[in-house]
C-alpha positions as CSV (number, residue, x, y, z in Angstrom):
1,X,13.9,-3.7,50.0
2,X,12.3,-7.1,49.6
3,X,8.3,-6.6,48.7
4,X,6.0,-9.3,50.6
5,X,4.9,-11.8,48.0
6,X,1.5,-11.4,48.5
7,X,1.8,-7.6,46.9
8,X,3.1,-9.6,43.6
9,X,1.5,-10.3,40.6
10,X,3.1,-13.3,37.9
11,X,3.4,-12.5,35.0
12,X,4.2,-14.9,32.2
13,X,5.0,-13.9,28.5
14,X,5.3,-16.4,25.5
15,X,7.1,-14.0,23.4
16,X,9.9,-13.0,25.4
17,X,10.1,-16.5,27.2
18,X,10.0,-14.9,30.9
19,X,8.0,-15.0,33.8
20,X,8.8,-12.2,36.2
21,X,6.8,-10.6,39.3
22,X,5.6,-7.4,40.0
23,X,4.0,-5.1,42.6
24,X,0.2,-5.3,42.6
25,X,-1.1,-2.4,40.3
26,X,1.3,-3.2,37.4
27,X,-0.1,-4.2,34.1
28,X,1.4,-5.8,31.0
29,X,0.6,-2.6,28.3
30,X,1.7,-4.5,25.1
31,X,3.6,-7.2,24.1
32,X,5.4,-8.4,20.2
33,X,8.0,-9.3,18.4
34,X,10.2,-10.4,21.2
35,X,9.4,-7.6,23.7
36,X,7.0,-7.1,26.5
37,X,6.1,-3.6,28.3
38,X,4.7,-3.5,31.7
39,X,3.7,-0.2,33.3
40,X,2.5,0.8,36.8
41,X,-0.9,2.0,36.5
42,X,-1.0,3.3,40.5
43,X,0.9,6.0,39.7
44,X,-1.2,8.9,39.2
45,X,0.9,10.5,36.7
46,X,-0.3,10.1,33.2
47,X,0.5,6.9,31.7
48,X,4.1,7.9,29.1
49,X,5.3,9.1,32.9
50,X,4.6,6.1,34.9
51,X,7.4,3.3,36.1
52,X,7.9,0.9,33.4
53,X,9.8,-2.4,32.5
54,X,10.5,-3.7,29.4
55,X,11.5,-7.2,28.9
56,X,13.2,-8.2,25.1
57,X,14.8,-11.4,23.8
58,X,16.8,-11.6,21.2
59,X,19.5,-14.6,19.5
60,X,23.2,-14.0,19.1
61,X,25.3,-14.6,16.5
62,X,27.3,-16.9,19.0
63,X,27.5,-17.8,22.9
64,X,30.2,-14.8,22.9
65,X,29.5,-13.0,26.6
66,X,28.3,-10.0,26.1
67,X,26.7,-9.4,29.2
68,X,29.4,-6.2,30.2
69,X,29.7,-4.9,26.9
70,X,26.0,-4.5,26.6
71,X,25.7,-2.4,30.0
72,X,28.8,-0.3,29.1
73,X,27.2,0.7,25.8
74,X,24.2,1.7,27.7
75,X,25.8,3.8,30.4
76,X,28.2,5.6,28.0
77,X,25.1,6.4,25.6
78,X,23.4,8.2,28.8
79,X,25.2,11.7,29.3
80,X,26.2,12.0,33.1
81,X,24.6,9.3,34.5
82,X,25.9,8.2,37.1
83,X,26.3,4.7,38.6
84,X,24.7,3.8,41.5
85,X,24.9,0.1,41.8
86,X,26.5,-2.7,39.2
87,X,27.0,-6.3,40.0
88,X,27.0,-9.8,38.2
89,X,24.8,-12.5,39.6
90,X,22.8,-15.3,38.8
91,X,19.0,-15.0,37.6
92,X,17.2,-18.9,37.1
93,X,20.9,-19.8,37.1
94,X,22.2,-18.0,34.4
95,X,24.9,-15.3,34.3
96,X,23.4,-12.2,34.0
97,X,24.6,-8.2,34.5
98,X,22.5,-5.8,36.6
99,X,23.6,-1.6,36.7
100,X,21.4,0.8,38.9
101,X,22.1,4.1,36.7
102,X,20.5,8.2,37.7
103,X,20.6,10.9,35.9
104,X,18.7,13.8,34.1
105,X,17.1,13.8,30.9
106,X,16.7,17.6,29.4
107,X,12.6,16.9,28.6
108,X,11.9,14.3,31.2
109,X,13.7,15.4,34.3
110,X,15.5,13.3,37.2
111,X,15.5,9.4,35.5
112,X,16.2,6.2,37.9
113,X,17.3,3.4,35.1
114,X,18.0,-0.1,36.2
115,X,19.6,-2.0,32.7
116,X,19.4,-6.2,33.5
117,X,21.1,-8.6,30.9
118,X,21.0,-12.4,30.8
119,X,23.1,-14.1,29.0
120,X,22.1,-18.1,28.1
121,X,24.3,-19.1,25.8
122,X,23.0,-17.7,22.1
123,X,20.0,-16.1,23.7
124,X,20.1,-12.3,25.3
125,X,17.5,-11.3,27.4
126,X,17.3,-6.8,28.7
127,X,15.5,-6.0,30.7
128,X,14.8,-1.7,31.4
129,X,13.4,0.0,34.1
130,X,12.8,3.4,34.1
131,X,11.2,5.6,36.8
132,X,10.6,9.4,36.4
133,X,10.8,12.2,39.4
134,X,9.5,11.9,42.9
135,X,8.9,8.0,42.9
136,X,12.1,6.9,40.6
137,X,14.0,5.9,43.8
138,X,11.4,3.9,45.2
139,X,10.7,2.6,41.7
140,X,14.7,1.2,41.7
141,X,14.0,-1.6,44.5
142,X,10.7,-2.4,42.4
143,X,12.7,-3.0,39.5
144,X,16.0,-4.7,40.6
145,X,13.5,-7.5,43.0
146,X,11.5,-8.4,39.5
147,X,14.5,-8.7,37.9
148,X,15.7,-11.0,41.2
149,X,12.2,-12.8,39.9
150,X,13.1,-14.1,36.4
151,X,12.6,-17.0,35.4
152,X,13.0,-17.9,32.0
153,X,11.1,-20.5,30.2
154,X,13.3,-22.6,27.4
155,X,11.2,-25.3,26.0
């Protein structure tokens, strides 16, 4: 489901060297060290339960792919989850990893999870989305087009 660009927002942030859109009614919450949180602030559940994304950057010890490996850590650490959609593509050219993943968390309840990697040679960038009950499928094209948006800003 492709969202009309004029219900986008850019967002731009210096730490984690992205800029990525989002729906209208997201917000970057916090941003540091390498990391940047955005959260959907139209949902009216209370903010820990609303849609989120978090964006992190972070060097590698080498130019080593590790695109797959990082995705298979992920899905094996989340009991039962179960794979809805994984594919490699490019994002701002670069060879990136994208998994759509659902399952249930015992205190949280049904969880959508969409786990993006980018790989540019030393430099790793994840991105997680994570949606909570009624509006976690929804949330899963919301997440998978901003991560379609990346760009990535190397200067």
């Amino acid at each position: 489901m492709l969202i009309e660009e004029s219900e986008l927002i850019h967002f731009y942030n210096p730490d984690t060297k992205t800029s990525i859109e989002l729906p209208v009614g997201w917000e970057e919450q916090s941003a540091a060290g390498g990391t940047a949180v955005y959260v959907d602030l139209d949902e009216d559940d209370s903010d820990e339960k609303s849609p989120r994304l978090i964006v992190s950057i972070r060097a590698l010890p080498s130019s080593v792919d590790v695109r797959a490996a990082v995705l298979d850590a992920v899905i094996s650490s989340l009991d039962g989850a179960e794979v809805l959609d994984r594919r490699e593509l490019l994002v701002d050219d670069s060879l990136a990893s994208r998994a759509a993943l659902r399952y249930t968390d015992a205190e949280l309840g049904p969880v959508v999870r969409v786990q993006g990697v980018v790989q540019e040679d030393d430099v790793m960038w994840t991105f997680v989305g994570i949606a909570l009950g009624d509006t976690a499928t929804e949330q899963r094209a919301t997440f998978e087009n901003a991560f379609d948006s990346v760009r990535l800003i190397l200067l």
